[in-house]
Backbone as numpy.savetxt, mean C-alpha at the origin, in Angstrom:
# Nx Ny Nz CAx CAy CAz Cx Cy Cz
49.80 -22.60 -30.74 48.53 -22.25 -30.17 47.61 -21.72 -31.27
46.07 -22.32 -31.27 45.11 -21.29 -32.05 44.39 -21.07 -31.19
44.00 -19.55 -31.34 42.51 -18.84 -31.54 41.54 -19.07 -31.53
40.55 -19.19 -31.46 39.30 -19.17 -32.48 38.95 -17.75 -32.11
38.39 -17.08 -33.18 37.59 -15.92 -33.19 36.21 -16.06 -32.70
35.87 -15.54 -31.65 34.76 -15.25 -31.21 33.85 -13.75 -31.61
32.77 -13.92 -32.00 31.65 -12.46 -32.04 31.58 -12.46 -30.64
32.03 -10.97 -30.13 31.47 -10.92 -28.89 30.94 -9.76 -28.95
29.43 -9.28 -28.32 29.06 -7.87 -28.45 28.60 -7.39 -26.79
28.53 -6.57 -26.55 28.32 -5.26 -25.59 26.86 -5.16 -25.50
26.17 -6.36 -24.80 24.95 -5.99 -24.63 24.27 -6.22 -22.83
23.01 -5.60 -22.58 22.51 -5.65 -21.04 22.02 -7.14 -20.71
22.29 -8.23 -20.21 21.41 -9.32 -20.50 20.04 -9.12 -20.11
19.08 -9.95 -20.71 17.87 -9.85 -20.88 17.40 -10.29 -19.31
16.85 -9.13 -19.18 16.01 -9.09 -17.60 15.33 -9.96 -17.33
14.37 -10.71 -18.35 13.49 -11.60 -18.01 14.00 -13.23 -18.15
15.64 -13.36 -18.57 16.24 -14.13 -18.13 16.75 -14.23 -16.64
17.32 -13.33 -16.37 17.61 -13.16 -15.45 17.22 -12.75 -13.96
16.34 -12.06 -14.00 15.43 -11.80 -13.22 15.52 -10.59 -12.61
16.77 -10.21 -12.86 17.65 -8.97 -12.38 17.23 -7.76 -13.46
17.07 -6.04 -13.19 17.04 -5.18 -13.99 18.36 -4.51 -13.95
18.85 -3.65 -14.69 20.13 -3.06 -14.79 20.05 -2.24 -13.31
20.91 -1.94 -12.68 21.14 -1.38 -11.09 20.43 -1.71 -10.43
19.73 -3.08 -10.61 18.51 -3.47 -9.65 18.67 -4.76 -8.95
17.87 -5.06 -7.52 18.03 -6.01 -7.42 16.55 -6.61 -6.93
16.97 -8.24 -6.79 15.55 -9.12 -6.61 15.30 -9.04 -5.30
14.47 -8.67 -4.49 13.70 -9.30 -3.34 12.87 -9.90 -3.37
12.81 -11.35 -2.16 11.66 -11.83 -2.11 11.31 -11.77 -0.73
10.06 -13.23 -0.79 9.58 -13.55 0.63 9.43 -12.67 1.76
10.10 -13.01 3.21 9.82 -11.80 4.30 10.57 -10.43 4.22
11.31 -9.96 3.75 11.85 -8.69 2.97 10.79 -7.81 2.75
10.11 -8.44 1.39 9.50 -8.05 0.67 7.32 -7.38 1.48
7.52 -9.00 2.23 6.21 -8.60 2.95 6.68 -7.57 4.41
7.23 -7.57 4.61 8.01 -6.34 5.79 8.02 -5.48 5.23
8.90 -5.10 4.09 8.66 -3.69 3.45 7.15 -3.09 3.20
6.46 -4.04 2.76 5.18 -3.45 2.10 4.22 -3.35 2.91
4.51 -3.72 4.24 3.33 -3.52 5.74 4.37 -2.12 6.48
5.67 -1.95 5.95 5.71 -0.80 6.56 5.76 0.79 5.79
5.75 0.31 4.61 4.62 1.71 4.03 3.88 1.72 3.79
2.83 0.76 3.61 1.43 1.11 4.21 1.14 1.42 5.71
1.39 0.83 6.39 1.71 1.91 8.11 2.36 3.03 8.11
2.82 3.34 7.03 3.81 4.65 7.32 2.33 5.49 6.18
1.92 5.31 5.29 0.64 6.16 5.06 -0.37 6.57 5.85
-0.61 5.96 6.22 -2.13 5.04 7.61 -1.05 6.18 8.42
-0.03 6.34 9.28 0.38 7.42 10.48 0.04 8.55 10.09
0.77 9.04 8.26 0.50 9.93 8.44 -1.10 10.88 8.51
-2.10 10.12 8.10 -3.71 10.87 7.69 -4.03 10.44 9.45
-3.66 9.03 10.27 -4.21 8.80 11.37 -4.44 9.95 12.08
-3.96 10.56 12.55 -3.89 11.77 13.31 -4.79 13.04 13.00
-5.34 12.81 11.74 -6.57 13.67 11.34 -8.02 13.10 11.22
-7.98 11.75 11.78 -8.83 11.37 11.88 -10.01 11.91 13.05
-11.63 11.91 12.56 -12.71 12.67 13.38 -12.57 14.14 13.54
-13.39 14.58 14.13 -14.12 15.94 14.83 -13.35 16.60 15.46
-12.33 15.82 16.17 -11.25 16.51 16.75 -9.62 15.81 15.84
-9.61 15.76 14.80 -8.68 15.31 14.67 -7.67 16.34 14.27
-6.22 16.36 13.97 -5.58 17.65 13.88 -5.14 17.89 12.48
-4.91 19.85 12.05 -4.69 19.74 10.80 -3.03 19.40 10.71
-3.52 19.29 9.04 -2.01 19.21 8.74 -1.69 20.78 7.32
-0.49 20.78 7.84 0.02 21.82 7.11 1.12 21.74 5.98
0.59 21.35 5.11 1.15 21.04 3.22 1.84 22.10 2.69
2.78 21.97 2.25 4.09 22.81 1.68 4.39 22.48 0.26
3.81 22.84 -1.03 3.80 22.34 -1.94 5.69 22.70 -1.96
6.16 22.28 -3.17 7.63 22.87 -3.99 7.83 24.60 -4.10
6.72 24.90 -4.23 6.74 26.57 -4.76 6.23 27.33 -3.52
6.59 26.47 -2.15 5.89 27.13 -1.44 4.80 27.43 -1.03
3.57 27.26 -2.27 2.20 26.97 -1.49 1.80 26.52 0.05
1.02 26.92 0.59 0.58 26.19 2.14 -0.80 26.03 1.95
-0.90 24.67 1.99 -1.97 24.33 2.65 -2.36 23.48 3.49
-3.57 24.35 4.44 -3.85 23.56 5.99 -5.22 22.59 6.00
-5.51 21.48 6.25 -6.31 20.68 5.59 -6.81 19.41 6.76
-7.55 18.96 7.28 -7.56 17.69 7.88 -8.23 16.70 7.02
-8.22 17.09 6.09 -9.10 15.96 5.22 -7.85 14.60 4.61
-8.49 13.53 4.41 -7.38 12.56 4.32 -7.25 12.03 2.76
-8.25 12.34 2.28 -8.31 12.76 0.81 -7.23 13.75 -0.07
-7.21 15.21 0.83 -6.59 16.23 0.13 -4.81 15.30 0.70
-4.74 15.30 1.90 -3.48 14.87 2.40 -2.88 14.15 1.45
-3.53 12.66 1.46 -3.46 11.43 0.24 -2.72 12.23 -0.94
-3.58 12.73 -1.60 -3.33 13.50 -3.46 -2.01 14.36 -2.92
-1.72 14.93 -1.81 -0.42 15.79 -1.66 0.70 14.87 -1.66
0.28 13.77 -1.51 2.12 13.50 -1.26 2.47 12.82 -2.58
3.74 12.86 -2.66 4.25 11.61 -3.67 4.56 10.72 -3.22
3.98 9.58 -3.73 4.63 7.80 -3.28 5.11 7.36 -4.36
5.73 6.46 -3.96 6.93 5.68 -4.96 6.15 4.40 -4.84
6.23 3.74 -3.45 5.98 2.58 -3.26 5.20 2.11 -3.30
5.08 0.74 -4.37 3.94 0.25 -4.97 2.90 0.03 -3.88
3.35 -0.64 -2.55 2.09 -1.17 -1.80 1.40 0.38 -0.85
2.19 1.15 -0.97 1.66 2.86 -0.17 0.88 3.31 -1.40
1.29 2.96 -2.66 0.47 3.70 -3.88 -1.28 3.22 -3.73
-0.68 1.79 -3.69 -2.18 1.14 -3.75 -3.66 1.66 -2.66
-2.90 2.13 -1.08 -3.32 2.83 -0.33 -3.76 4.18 -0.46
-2.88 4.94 -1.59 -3.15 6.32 -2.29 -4.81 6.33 -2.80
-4.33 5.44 -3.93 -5.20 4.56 -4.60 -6.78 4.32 -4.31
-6.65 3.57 -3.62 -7.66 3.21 -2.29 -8.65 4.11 -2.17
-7.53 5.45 -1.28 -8.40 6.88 -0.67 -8.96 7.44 -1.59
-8.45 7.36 -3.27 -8.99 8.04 -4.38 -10.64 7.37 -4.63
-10.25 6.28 -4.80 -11.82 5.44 -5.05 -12.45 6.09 -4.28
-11.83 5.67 -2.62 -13.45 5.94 -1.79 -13.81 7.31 -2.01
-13.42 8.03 -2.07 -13.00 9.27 -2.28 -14.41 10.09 -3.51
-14.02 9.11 -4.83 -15.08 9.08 -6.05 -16.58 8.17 -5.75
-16.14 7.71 -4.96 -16.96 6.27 -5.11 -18.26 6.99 -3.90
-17.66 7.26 -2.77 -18.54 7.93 -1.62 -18.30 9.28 -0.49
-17.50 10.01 -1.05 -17.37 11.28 -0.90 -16.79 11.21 0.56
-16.13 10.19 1.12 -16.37 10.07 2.73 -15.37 9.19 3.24
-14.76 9.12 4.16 -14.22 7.88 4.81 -12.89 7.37 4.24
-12.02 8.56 3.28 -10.78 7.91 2.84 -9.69 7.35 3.91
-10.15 8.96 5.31 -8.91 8.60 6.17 -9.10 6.98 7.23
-10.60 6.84 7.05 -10.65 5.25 7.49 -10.22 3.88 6.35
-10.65 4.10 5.70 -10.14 3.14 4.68 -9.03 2.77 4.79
-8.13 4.11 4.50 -6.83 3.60 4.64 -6.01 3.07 5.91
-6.72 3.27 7.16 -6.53 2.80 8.88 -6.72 1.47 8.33
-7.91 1.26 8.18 -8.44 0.11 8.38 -7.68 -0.98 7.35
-7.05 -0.57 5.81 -6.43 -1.60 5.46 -5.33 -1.46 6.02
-4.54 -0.68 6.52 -3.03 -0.82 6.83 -3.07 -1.72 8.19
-3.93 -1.53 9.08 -4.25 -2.39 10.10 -4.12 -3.91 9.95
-5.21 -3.85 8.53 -5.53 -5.90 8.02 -4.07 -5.87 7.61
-3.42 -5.53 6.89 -1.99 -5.75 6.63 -1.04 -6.15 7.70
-1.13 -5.05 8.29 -0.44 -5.32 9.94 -0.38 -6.71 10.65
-1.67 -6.56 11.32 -2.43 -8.24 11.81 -2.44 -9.66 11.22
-2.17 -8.78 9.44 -2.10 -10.64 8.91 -0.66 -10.99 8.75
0.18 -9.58 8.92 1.65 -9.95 8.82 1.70 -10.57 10.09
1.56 -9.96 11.09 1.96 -10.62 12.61 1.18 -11.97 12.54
0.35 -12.51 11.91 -0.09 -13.77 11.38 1.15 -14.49 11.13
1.81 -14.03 10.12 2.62 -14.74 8.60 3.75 -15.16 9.84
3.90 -14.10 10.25 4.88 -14.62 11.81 4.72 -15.47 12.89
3.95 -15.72 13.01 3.41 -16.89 13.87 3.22 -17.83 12.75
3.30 -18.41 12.10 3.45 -19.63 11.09 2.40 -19.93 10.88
1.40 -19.09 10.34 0.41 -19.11 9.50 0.21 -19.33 7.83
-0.24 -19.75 7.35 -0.28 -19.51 5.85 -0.78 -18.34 5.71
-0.15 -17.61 4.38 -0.93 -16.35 3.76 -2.40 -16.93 2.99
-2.72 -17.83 2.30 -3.57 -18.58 1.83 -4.69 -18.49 3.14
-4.14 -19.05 3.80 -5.27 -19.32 5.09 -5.71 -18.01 5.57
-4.59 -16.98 5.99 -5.19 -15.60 6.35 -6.15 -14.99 5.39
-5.88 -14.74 3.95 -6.90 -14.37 2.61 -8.23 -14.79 3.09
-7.95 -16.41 3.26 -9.55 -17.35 3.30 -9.83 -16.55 4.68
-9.51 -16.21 5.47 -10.18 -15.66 6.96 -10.70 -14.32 6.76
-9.76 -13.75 5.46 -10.41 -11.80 6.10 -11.32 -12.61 4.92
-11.51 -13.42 3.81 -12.62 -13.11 3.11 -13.98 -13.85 3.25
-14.12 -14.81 4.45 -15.22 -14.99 5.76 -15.22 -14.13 6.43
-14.62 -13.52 7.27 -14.64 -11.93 7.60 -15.62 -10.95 6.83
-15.66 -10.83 5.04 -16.22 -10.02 4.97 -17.44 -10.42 4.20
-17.71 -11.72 3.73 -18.77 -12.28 3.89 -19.57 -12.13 4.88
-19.35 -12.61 6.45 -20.08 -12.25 7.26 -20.36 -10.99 7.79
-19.66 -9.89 7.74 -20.37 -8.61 7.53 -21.14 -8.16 6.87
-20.90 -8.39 5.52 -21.84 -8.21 4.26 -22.98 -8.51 4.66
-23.05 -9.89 5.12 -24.46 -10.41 5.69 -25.00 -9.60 6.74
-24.59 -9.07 7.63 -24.80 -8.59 8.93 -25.56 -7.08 8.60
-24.54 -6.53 7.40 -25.18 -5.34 7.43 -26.57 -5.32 6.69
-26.51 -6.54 5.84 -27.67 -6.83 4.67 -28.91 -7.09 6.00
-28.55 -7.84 6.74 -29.42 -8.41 7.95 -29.99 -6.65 8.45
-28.94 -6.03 9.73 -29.51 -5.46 10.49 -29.47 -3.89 9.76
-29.36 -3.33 8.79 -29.51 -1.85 8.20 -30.87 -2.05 6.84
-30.91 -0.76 7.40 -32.13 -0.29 6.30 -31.77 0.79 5.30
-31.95 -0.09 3.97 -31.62 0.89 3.18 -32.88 1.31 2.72
C-alpha cells in the first residue's frame, strides 16, 4: 500500500462560497417574508396602543432601573433594542420622521407594518411581489397627486 501525503489545514470554509456563516444558517423565500412581517407587526403593537389624544402611556424600565412614562412613539421607538433587520428598518423609519417632521412616528410605523401585512396576505393568495411593489407605487403616485390637487400649501 502507498500513501500519498496530503497538506491538510484547519480552516472555516469561506462563507461566500458557501453561503452558510459559522453557527449560522440560510433562510429563504416564505420563512423569511413571514418572519419579517412579524416583527414589523410586533413593533407597530407595541407604539399602536399610544396612538392619539387618548392613547395610553407606556412605562420604560431602562437596565439601571430608570422609569420612564411616555406616550410618544418616538421616545418608545429609541427605548427598545432591536436586533431584527426588518423591525430596525421600522426603528429607523420613526427616527427620520421623527428629524424630518417632528410628528407622526407612531403612524408611520402603523401604517408601514400594515402595507407589509396586506401585501404579505397578497404573496399568499398567489400574487407576485413585483406586481404588489408596482400597486403600492400607483398607490402613491396617486396620492401625491391628490394631495398636490386638493391642499394648500
Amino acid at each position: 500500500f502507498r500513501y500519498k501525503k496530503v497538506k491538510s489545514t484547519m480552516s472555516a470554509p469561506n462563507p461566500s462560497s458557501t453561503g452558510l456563516f459559522i453557527n449560522g444558517q440560510r433562510e429563504t423565500g416564505q420563512d423569511v417574508r413571514i418572519g419579517n412581517v412579524t416583527a414589523a407587526l410586533a413593533v407597530a403593537n407595541i407604539v399602536k396602543s399610544s396612538l392619539g389624544p387618548v392613547g395610553l402611556d407606556k412605562m420604560l424600565v431602562d437596565d439601571i432601573g430608570d422609569v420612564l412614562i411616555t406616550n410618544d412613539g418616538a421616545t418608545i421607538l429609541k427605548s427598545l433594542e432591536v436586533e431584527h433587520p426588518a423591525a430596525r428598518v421600522l426603528v429607523d423609519l420613526a427616527n427620520l420622521q421623527d428629524q424630518e417632521v417632528g410628528d407622526g412616528t407612531t403612524s408611520v410605523v402603523i401604517i408601514a407594518a400594515e402595507l407589509l401585512r396586506r401585501g404579505n396576505d397578497l404573496v399568499k393568495n398567489g400574487i407576485h411581489p413585483t406586481t404588489i411593489i408596482s400597486g403600492y407605487r400607483a398607490a402613491l403616485k396617486a396620492a401625491v397627486a391628490y394631495i398636490k390637487r386638493e391642499m394648500v400649501v
